[in-house]
NUDRENDREN-336203 format. One record per residue (C-alpha): residue number from 1; residue in three letters; x, y, z. Coordinates in steps of 0.25 Angstrom, whole numbers, plus 5000, padded with zeros to 4 digits. Layout:
BEGIN
  num  residu     X     Y     Z
  NUM     ALA     X     Y     Z
...
END
This chain:
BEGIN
  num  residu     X     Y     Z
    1     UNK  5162  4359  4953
    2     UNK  5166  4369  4942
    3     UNK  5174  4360  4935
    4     UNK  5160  4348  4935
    5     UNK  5152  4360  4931
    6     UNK  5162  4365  4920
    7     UNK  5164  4350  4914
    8     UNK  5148  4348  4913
    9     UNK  5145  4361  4907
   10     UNK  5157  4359  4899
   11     UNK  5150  4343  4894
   12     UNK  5137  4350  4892
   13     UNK  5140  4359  4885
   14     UNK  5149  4349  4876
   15     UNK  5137  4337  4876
   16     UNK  5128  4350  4871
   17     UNK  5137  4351  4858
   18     UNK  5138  4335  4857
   19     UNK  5123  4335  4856
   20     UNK  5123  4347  4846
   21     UNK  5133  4341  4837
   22     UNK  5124  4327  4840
   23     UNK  5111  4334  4837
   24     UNK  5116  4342  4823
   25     UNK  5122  4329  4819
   26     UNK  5109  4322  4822
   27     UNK  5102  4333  4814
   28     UNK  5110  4333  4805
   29     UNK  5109  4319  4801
   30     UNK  5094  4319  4801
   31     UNK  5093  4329  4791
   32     UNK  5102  4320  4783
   33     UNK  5094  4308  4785
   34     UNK  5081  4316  4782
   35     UNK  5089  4322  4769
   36     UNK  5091  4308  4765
   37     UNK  5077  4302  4767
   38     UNK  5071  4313  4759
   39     UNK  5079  4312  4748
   40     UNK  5075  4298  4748
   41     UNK  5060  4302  4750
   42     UNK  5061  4313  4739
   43     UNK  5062  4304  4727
   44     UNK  5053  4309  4717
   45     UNK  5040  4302  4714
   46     UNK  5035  4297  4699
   47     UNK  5023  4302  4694
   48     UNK  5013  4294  4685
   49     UNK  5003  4301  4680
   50     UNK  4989  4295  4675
   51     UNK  4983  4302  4663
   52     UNK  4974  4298  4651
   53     UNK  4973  4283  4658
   54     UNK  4989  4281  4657
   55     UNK  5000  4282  4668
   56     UNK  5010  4292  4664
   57     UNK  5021  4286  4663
   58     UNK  5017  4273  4663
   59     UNK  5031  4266  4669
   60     UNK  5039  4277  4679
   61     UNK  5053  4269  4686
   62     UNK  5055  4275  4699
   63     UNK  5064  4270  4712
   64     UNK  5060  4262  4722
   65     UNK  5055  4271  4734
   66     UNK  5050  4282  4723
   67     UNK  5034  4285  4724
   68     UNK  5027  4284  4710
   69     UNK  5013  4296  4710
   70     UNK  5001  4292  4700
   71     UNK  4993  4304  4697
   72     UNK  4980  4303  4690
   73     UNK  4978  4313  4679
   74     UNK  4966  4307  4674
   75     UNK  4953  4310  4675
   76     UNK  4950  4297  4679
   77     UNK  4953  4288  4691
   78     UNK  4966  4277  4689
   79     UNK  4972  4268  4700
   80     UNK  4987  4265  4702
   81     UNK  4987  4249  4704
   82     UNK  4999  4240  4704
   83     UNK  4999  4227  4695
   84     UNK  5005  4218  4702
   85     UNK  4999  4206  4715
   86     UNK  4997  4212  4726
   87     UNK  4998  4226  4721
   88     UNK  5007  4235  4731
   89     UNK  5000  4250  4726
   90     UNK  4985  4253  4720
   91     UNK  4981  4268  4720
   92     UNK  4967  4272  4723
   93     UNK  4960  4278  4710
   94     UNK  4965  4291  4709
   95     UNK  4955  4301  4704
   96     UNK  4962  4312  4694
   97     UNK  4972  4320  4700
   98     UNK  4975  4309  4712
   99     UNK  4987  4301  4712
  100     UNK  4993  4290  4720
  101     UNK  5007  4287  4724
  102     UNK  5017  4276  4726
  103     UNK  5029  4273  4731
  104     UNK  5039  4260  4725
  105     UNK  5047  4254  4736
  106     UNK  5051  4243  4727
  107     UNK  5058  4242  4714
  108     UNK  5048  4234  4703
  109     UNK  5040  4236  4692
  110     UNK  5026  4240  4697
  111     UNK  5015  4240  4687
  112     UNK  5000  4249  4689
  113     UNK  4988  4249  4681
  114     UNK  4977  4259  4684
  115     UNK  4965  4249  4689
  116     UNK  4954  4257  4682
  117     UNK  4961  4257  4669
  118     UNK  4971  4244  4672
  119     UNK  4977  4249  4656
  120     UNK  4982  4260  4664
  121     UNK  4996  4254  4667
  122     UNK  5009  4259  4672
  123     UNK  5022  4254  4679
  124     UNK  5032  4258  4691
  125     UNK  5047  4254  4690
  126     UNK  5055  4256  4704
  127     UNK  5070  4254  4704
END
């Protein structure tokens, strides 16, 4: 009986190190996961900034996954509309010191125009 008692203390106690060396390898792991996802997630956004009825600057190349940010510095209303059929973004108008952004998936040239003053035009290159 001491012997039986012995060898289950004795697989407890060596399943409990298992599962600690399983669970810190687990952990572990996931932090590396989670280090990788972010970094992926942390690529920098592009600014375009609207002012005196232009986009500043008016082409910006970005890569594909990268977020594109339109902030109006006017002190009038402009839109963010996508000339092309169907049109896959169109911002709301956004008031002075509003700002809408985007996110390009897929690599193509994508041309905007501001719909209140359509001579307001601009460009986004995704590689």
């Amino acid at each position: 009986m001491k012997t039986t008692l012995f060898h289950q203390t004795r697989m407890t106690i060596r399943q409990r190190c298992v599962q600690g060396v399983m669970a810190g390898m687990v952990g572990l792991a996931g932090m590396a996961f989670s280090a990788v996802v972010l970094a992926d997630d942390a690529s920098p956004a592009q600014t375009v900034v609207i002012d005196n009825f232009s986009f500043n600057p008016p082409q910006i190349s970005v890569a594909a996954g990268s977020s594109v940010t339109w902030e109006n510095h006017d002190d009038i209303p402009h839109t963010i509309v996508e000339d092309a059929t169907p049109r896959e973004f169109k911002s709301p108008p956004l008031d002075s010191g509003d700002h809408f952004t985007r996110t390009f998936l897929k690599p193509g040239t994508y041309k905007y125009f501001c719909s209140l003053h359509p001579h307001m035009q601009g460009t986004v290159i995704v590689k």
